[in-house]
TILO-519392 format. One record per residue (C-alpha): residue number from 1; y, z, x. Coordinates in steps of 0.02 Angstrom, whole numbers, plus 50000, padded with zeros to 5 digits. Layout:
residues N
[r NUM, [Y, Z, X]]
...
//
This chain:
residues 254
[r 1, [54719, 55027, 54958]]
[r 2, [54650, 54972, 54787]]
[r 3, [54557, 55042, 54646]]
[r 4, [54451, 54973, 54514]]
[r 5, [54521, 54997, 54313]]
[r 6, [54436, 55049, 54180]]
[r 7, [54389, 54840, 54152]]
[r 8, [54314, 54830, 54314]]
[r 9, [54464, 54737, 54381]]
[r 10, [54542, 54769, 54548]]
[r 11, [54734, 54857, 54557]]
[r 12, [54805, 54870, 54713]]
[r 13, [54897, 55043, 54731]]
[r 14, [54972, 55006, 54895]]
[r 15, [55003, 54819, 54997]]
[r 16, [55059, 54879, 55159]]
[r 17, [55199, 54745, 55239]]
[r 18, [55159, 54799, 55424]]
[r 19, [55114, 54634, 55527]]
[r 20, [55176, 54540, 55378]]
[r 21, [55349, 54591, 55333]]
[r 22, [55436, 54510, 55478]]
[r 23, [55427, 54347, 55409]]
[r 24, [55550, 54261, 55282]]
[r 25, [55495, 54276, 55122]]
[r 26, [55437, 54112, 55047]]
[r 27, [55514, 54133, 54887]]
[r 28, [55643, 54230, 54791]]
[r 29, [55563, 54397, 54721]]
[r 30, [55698, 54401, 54569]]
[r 31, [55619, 54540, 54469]]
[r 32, [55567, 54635, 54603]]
[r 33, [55409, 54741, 54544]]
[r 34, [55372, 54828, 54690]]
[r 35, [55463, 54897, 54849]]
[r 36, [55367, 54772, 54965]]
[r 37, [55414, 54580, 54915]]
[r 38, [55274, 54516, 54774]]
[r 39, [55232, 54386, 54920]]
[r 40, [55134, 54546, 55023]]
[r 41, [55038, 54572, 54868]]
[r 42, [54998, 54399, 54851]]
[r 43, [54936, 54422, 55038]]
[r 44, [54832, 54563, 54998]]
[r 45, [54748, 54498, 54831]]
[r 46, [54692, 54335, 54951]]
[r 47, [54638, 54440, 55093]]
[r 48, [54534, 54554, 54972]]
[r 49, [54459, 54422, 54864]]
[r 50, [54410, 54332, 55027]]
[r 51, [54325, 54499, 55102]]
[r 52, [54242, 54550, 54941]]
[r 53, [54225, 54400, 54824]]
[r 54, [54194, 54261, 54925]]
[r 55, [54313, 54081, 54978]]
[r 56, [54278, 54029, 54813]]
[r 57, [54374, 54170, 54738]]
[r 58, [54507, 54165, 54866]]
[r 59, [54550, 53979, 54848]]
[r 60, [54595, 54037, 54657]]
[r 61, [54739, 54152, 54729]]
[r 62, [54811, 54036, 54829]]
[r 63, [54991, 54008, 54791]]
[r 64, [55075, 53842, 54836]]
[r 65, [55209, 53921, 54972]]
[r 66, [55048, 53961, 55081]]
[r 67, [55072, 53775, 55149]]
[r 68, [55254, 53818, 55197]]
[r 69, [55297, 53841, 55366]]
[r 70, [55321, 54016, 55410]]
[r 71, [55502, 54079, 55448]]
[r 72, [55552, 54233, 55537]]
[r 73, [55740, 54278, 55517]]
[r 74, [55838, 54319, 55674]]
[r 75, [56020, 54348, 55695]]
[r 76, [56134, 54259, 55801]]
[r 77, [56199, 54450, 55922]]
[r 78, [56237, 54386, 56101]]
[r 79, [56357, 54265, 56158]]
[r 80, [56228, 54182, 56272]]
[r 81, [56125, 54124, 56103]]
[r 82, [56286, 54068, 56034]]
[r 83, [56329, 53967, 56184]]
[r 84, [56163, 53886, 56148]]
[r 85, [56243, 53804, 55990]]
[r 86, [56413, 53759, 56015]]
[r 87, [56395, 53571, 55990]]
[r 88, [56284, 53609, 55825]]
[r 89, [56354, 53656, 55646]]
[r 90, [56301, 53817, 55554]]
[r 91, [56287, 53937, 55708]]
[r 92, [56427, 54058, 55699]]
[r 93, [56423, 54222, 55757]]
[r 94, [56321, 54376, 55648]]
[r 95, [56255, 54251, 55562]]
[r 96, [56060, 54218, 55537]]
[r 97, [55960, 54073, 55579]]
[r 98, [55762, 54026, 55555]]
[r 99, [55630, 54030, 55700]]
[r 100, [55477, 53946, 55643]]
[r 101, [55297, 54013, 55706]]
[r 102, [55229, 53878, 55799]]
[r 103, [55029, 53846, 55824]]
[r 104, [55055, 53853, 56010]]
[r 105, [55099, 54020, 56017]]
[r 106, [54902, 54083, 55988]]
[r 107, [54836, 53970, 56084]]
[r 108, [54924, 53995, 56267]]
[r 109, [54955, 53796, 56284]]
[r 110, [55098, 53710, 56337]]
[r 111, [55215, 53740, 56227]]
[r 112, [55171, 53932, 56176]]
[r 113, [55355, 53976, 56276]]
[r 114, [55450, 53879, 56151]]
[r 115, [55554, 53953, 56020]]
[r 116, [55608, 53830, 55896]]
[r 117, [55767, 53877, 55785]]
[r 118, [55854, 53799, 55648]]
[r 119, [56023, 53834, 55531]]
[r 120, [55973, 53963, 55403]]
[r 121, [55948, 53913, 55227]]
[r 122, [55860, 53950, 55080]]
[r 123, [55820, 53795, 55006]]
[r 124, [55634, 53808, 55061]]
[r 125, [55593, 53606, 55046]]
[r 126, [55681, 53591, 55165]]
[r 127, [55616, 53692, 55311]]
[r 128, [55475, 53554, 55347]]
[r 129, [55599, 53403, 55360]]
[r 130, [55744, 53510, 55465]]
[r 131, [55782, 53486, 55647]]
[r 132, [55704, 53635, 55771]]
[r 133, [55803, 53650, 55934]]
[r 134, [55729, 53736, 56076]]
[r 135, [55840, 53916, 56111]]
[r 136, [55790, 53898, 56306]]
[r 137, [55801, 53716, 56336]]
[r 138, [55902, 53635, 56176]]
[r 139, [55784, 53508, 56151]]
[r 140, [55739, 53454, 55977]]
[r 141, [55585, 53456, 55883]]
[r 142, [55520, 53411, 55711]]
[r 143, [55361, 53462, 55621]]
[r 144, [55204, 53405, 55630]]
[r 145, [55203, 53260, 55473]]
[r 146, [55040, 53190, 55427]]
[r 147, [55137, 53052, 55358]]
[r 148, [55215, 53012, 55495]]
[r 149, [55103, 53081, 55633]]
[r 150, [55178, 52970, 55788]]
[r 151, [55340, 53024, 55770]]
[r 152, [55427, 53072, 55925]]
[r 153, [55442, 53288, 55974]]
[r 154, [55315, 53325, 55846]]
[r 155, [55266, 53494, 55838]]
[r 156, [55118, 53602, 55744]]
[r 157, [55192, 53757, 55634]]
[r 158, [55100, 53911, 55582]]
[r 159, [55093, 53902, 55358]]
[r 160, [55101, 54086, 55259]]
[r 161, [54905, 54054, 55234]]
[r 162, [54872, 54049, 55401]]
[r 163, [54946, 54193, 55435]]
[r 164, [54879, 54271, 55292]]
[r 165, [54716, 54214, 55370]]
[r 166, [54750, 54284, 55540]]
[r 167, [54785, 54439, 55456]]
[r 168, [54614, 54517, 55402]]
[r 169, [54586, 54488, 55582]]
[r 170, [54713, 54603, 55644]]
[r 171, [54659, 54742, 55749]]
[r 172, [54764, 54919, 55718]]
[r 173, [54789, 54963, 55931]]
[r 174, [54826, 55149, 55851]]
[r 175, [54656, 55183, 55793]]
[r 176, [54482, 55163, 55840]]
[r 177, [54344, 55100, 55724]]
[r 178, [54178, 55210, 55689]]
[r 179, [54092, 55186, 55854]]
[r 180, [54240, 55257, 55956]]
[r 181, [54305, 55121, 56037]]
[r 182, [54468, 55035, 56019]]
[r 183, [54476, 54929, 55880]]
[r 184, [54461, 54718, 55893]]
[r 185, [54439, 54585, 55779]]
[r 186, [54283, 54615, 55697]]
[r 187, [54286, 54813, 55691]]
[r 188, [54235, 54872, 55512]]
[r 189, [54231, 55030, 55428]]
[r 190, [54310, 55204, 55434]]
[r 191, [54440, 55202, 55567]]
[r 192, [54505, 55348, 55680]]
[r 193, [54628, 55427, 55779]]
[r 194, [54666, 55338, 55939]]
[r 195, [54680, 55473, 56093]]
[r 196, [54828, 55454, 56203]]
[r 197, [54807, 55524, 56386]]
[r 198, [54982, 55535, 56465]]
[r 199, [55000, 55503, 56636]]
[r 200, [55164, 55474, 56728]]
[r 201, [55320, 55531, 56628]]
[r 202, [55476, 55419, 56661]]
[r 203, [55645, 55492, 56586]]
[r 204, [55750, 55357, 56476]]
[r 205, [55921, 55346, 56417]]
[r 206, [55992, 55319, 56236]]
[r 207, [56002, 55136, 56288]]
[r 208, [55815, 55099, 56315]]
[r 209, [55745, 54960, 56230]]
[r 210, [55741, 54966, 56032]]
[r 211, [55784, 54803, 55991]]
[r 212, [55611, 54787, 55876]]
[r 213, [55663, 54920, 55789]]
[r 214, [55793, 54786, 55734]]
[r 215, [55673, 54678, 55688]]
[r 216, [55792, 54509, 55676]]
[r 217, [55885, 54511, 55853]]
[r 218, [55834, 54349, 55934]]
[r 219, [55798, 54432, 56091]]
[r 220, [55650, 54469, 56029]]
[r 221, [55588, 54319, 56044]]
[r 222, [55631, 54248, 56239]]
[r 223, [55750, 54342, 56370]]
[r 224, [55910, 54247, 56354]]
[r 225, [56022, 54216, 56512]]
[r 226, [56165, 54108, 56542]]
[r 227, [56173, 53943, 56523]]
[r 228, [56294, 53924, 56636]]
[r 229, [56380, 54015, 56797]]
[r 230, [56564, 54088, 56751]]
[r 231, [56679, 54052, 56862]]
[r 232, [56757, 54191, 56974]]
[r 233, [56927, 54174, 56917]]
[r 234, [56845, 54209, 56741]]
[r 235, [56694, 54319, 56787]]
[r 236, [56787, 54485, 56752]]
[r 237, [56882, 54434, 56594]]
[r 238, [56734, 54351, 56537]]
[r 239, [56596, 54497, 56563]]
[r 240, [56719, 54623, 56479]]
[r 241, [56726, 54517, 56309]]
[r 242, [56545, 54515, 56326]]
[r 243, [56528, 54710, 56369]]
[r 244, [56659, 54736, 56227]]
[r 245, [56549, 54621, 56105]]
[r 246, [56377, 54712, 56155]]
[r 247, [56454, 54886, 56137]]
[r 248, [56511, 54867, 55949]]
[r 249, [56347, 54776, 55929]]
[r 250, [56263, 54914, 55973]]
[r 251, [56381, 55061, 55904]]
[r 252, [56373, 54949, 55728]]
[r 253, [56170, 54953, 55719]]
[r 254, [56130, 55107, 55816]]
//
Protein backbone atom coordinates (compact mmCIF):
# COMPACT_ATOMS: atom_id res chain seq x y z
CA UNK A 1 0.00 0.00 0.00
CA UNK A 2 2.88 2.43 0.76
CA UNK A 3 6.54 2.50 0.79
CA UNK A 4 9.07 4.50 2.50
CA UNK A 5 11.63 6.88 0.02
CA UNK A 6 14.94 7.17 0.14
CA UNK A 7 14.17 10.39 2.91
CA UNK A 8 12.38 8.23 5.11
CA UNK A 9 9.10 9.72 4.00
CA UNK A 10 6.01 7.72 3.29
CA UNK A 11 4.62 7.36 -0.67
CA UNK A 12 1.63 5.73 -1.11
CA UNK A 13 1.80 3.43 -4.30
CA UNK A 14 -1.77 2.48 -4.24
CA UNK A 15 -5.13 4.31 -2.27
CA UNK A 16 -7.69 1.83 -2.91
CA UNK A 17 -11.42 3.72 -3.37
CA UNK A 18 -13.39 0.51 -2.27
CA UNK A 19 -15.83 1.54 0.72
CA UNK A 20 -14.93 5.08 -0.13
CA UNK A 21 -15.60 5.82 -3.72
CA UNK A 22 -19.34 5.84 -3.52
CA UNK A 23 -19.49 9.06 -2.06
CA UNK A 24 -19.49 12.57 -3.88
CA UNK A 25 -16.37 13.90 -4.00
CA UNK A 26 -15.95 16.93 -1.77
CA UNK A 27 -14.11 18.92 -4.12
CA UNK A 28 -13.18 19.31 -7.74
CA UNK A 29 -9.97 17.13 -8.54
CA UNK A 30 -8.99 19.62 -11.61
CA UNK A 31 -5.54 18.23 -12.29
CA UNK A 32 -6.30 14.92 -11.70
CA UNK A 33 -2.96 13.10 -10.54
CA UNK A 34 -4.11 9.86 -10.03
CA UNK A 35 -6.93 7.47 -11.36
CA UNK A 36 -8.71 7.47 -7.87
CA UNK A 37 -9.96 11.23 -6.94
CA UNK A 38 -6.89 13.07 -4.78
CA UNK A 39 -9.73 13.09 -1.96
CA UNK A 40 -9.04 8.90 -1.45
CA UNK A 41 -5.49 9.77 -1.00
CA UNK A 42 -6.20 12.37 1.35
CA UNK A 43 -8.25 9.48 3.12
CA UNK A 44 -5.46 7.22 3.16
CA UNK A 45 -2.57 9.69 4.27
CA UNK A 46 -5.13 10.44 7.52
CA UNK A 47 -5.92 6.87 8.10
CA UNK A 48 -2.09 5.97 7.95
CA UNK A 49 -0.74 8.82 9.94
CA UNK A 50 -3.45 7.99 12.55
CA UNK A 51 -2.41 4.09 12.63
CA UNK A 52 1.30 4.75 12.57
CA UNK A 53 2.07 8.29 13.75
CA UNK A 54 -0.27 9.05 16.24
CA UNK A 55 -3.72 11.82 16.45
CA UNK A 56 -1.27 14.35 16.65
CA UNK A 57 0.04 13.63 13.22
CA UNK A 58 -3.31 12.97 11.82
CA UNK A 59 -4.94 16.24 12.93
CA UNK A 60 -2.04 17.86 10.56
CA UNK A 61 -3.69 16.08 7.42
CA UNK A 62 -6.86 17.08 8.00
CA UNK A 63 -8.34 18.98 5.14
CA UNK A 64 -11.19 21.45 5.73
CA UNK A 65 -14.01 19.41 3.49
CA UNK A 66 -13.71 16.62 6.29
CA UNK A 67 -16.48 18.79 8.18
CA UNK A 68 -18.72 18.60 5.03
CA UNK A 69 -21.55 16.51 5.02
CA UNK A 70 -21.07 13.49 3.07
CA UNK A 71 -22.99 13.10 -0.32
CA UNK A 72 -23.62 10.00 -2.24
CA UNK A 73 -24.87 10.63 -5.85
CA UNK A 74 -27.94 8.73 -7.03
CA UNK A 75 -29.88 9.06 -10.16
CA UNK A 76 -33.37 9.82 -10.53
CA UNK A 77 -34.35 5.87 -12.90
CA UNK A 78 -37.98 4.97 -11.87
CA UNK A 79 -41.04 6.82 -12.27
CA UNK A 80 -42.13 6.03 -8.70
CA UNK A 81 -38.96 8.29 -7.34
CA UNK A 82 -39.99 10.86 -9.78
CA UNK A 83 -43.52 10.88 -8.61
CA UNK A 84 -41.93 11.59 -5.27
CA UNK A 85 -40.99 15.14 -6.59
CA UNK A 86 -43.45 16.50 -8.77
CA UNK A 87 -44.38 19.54 -6.66
CA UNK A 88 -40.44 20.27 -6.15
CA UNK A 89 -38.05 22.04 -8.75
CA UNK A 90 -34.81 20.39 -10.04
CA UNK A 91 -36.07 16.67 -10.21
CA UNK A 92 -36.39 15.73 -13.78
CA UNK A 93 -35.93 12.55 -15.09
CA UNK A 94 -31.99 10.90 -15.60
CA UNK A 95 -31.00 13.43 -13.71
CA UNK A 96 -28.91 13.11 -10.33
CA UNK A 97 -29.69 14.26 -6.99
CA UNK A 98 -27.68 14.14 -3.42
CA UNK A 99 -28.53 11.63 -0.52
CA UNK A 100 -26.78 12.70 2.52
CA UNK A 101 -25.37 9.92 5.11
CA UNK A 102 -27.18 10.50 8.10
CA UNK A 103 -25.80 9.56 11.83
CA UNK A 104 -28.84 7.42 12.34
CA UNK A 105 -28.07 5.06 9.95
CA UNK A 106 -25.12 3.32 12.34
CA UNK A 107 -26.81 3.54 15.11
CA UNK A 108 -30.29 1.52 14.41
CA UNK A 109 -32.46 4.51 16.04
CA UNK A 110 -35.41 6.00 14.89
CA UNK A 111 -34.68 7.50 12.08
CA UNK A 112 -31.91 4.93 10.55
CA UNK A 113 -34.96 4.14 7.64
CA UNK A 114 -34.79 7.61 6.40
CA UNK A 115 -33.25 8.61 3.25
CA UNK A 116 -32.90 12.24 2.95
CA UNK A 117 -32.45 13.73 -0.72
CA UNK A 118 -31.86 17.02 -2.07
CA UNK A 119 -31.51 18.82 -5.82
CA UNK A 120 -28.02 18.06 -7.04
CA UNK A 121 -25.47 20.74 -7.08
CA UNK A 122 -22.03 21.41 -6.81
CA UNK A 123 -21.72 24.39 -4.98
CA UNK A 124 -20.58 22.50 -1.79
CA UNK A 125 -21.55 25.52 0.87
CA UNK A 126 -24.38 24.85 0.25
CA UNK A 127 -25.14 21.23 1.05
CA UNK A 128 -25.37 22.11 4.97
CA UNK A 129 -28.02 24.96 4.58
CA UNK A 130 -30.25 22.92 1.69
CA UNK A 131 -33.62 21.37 2.31
CA UNK A 132 -33.52 17.20 2.72
CA UNK A 133 -36.90 15.65 1.84
CA UNK A 134 -37.61 12.26 2.94
CA UNK A 135 -37.85 9.73 -0.54
CA UNK A 136 -40.47 7.44 1.54
CA UNK A 137 -42.48 9.92 3.39
CA UNK A 138 -41.71 13.61 1.71
CA UNK A 139 -41.14 15.15 4.80
CA UNK A 140 -38.45 17.76 5.13
CA UNK A 141 -35.45 17.94 7.10
CA UNK A 142 -32.52 20.28 7.69
CA UNK A 143 -29.12 19.64 9.26
CA UNK A 144 -28.12 19.52 12.45
CA UNK A 145 -26.87 23.55 13.09
CA UNK A 146 -25.06 24.24 16.22
CA UNK A 147 -26.11 27.69 15.68
CA UNK A 148 -29.30 27.14 15.58
CA UNK A 149 -29.73 23.83 17.44
CA UNK A 150 -33.74 24.12 18.22
CA UNK A 151 -34.68 24.45 14.91
CA UNK A 152 -37.55 22.38 13.85
CA UNK A 153 -36.71 18.62 11.66
CA UNK A 154 -33.17 18.83 12.64
CA UNK A 155 -31.21 16.09 11.66
CA UNK A 156 -27.43 14.71 12.45
CA UNK A 157 -25.25 14.06 9.04
CA UNK A 158 -22.28 11.80 8.68
CA UNK A 159 -18.88 14.52 7.65
CA UNK A 160 -15.98 12.94 5.11
CA UNK A 161 -13.86 12.60 8.48
CA UNK A 162 -16.11 10.53 9.99
CA UNK A 163 -16.24 8.36 7.48
CA UNK A 164 -12.75 8.49 7.00
CA UNK A 165 -12.75 7.50 10.66
CA UNK A 166 -15.13 4.65 10.31
CA UNK A 167 -12.96 3.48 7.69
CA UNK A 168 -9.78 1.94 9.37
CA UNK A 169 -12.48 0.12 11.11
CA UNK A 170 -13.80 -1.62 8.20
CA UNK A 171 -13.74 -5.28 8.22
CA UNK A 172 -12.92 -7.00 4.53
CA UNK A 173 -16.07 -10.02 4.82
CA UNK A 174 -13.74 -11.70 1.87
CA UNK A 175 -10.86 -12.50 3.97
CA UNK A 176 -9.97 -13.74 7.27
CA UNK A 177 -7.29 -12.20 9.54
CA UNK A 178 -4.21 -14.41 10.91
CA UNK A 179 -6.04 -16.47 13.46
CA UNK A 180 -8.53 -17.89 10.87
CA UNK A 181 -11.53 -16.42 11.66
CA UNK A 182 -13.58 -13.96 9.79
CA UNK A 183 -12.39 -10.69 9.98
CA UNK A 184 -14.12 -7.73 12.48
CA UNK A 185 -13.21 -4.49 13.58
CA UNK A 186 -10.14 -4.87 15.35
CA UNK A 187 -8.50 -7.78 13.24
CA UNK A 188 -4.77 -6.89 12.49
CA UNK A 189 -2.19 -8.32 10.47
CA UNK A 190 -1.69 -10.58 7.43
CA UNK A 191 -5.07 -11.36 6.06
CA UNK A 192 -6.29 -14.55 4.13
CA UNK A 193 -8.41 -16.20 1.85
CA UNK A 194 -11.96 -16.51 3.02
CA UNK A 195 -13.37 -20.28 2.24
CA UNK A 196 -16.71 -20.44 0.63
CA UNK A 197 -18.73 -23.78 1.24
CA UNK A 198 -21.63 -23.87 -1.30
CA UNK A 199 -24.67 -25.27 -0.32
CA UNK A 200 -27.99 -25.00 -2.20
CA UNK A 201 -27.58 -23.80 -5.86
CA UNK A 202 -30.57 -21.60 -7.05
CA UNK A 203 -30.56 -20.86 -10.97
CA UNK A 204 -31.02 -16.93 -11.89
CA UNK A 205 -31.94 -15.11 -14.88
CA UNK A 206 -30.11 -12.18 -16.76
CA UNK A 207 -32.46 -9.93 -14.74
CA UNK A 208 -31.26 -10.76 -11.17
CA UNK A 209 -30.38 -8.06 -9.07
CA UNK A 210 -27.27 -5.84 -10.14
CA UNK A 211 -28.36 -2.65 -9.39
CA UNK A 212 -24.99 -2.04 -7.04
CA UNK A 213 -23.13 -2.74 -9.73
CA UNK A 214 -24.67 0.68 -10.77
CA UNK A 215 -23.62 2.16 -7.95
CA UNK A 216 -25.99 5.55 -8.21
CA UNK A 217 -29.62 3.98 -8.77
CA UNK A 218 -31.63 5.21 -5.85
CA UNK A 219 -33.00 1.89 -5.25
CA UNK A 220 -30.26 1.21 -3.58
CA UNK A 221 -31.05 2.96 -0.93
CA UNK A 222 -35.03 2.00 0.16
CA UNK A 223 -37.50 -0.27 -2.03
CA UNK A 224 -39.63 2.25 -3.75
CA UNK A 225 -43.43 1.53 -4.38
CA UNK A 226 -46.20 3.61 -5.45
CA UNK A 227 -47.29 6.39 -3.98
CA UNK A 228 -50.41 6.05 -5.13
CA UNK A 229 -53.02 3.26 -6.60
CA UNK A 230 -53.61 3.75 -10.59
CA UNK A 231 -56.75 3.65 -11.48
CA UNK A 232 -58.15 0.67 -13.57
CA UNK A 233 -59.14 2.56 -16.48
CA UNK A 234 -55.34 3.63 -16.46
CA UNK A 235 -53.63 0.55 -14.88
CA UNK A 236 -52.72 -1.03 -18.30
CA UNK A 237 -51.67 2.13 -20.18
CA UNK A 238 -49.97 3.23 -17.22
CA UNK A 239 -47.80 -0.09 -16.34
CA UNK A 240 -46.76 -0.32 -20.09
CA UNK A 241 -45.08 3.32 -20.04
CA UNK A 242 -43.51 2.13 -16.98
CA UNK A 243 -42.46 -1.43 -18.48
CA UNK A 244 -41.39 0.58 -21.65
CA UNK A 245 -39.33 3.11 -19.34
CA UNK A 246 -37.63 0.18 -17.20
CA UNK A 247 -36.73 -1.81 -20.35
CA UNK A 248 -34.60 1.00 -22.09
CA UNK A 249 -33.36 1.69 -18.61
CA UNK A 250 -32.09 -1.40 -18.42
CA UNK A 251 -31.05 -2.15 -22.24
CA UNK A 252 -29.17 1.56 -21.91
CA UNK A 253 -26.93 0.45 -18.70
CA UNK A 254 -26.79 -3.26 -19.09
Amino acid sequence: MFILNEHGDREIVKASAHGLGFLYPPFEDRERKHKEHQWIWDAWEYILALELEGPAAARARRKPYFDLPAMMQIAITTPALLARFKAQTGFRPLNFMLAVQLMAEISNGPQSTLCLVTAFTKDRSAWKTAIYRDIATGDEYTLYDEDSPNGPCQIDAMCYGGIIEQHRFHPEPKFCGSDGQPCGRNTRGLLQRRHVQIGRKIPIRKESNRRWEGGNDPSICKFMTWSNPIPPQQSTFAWKIAASIQLTLSLRFS
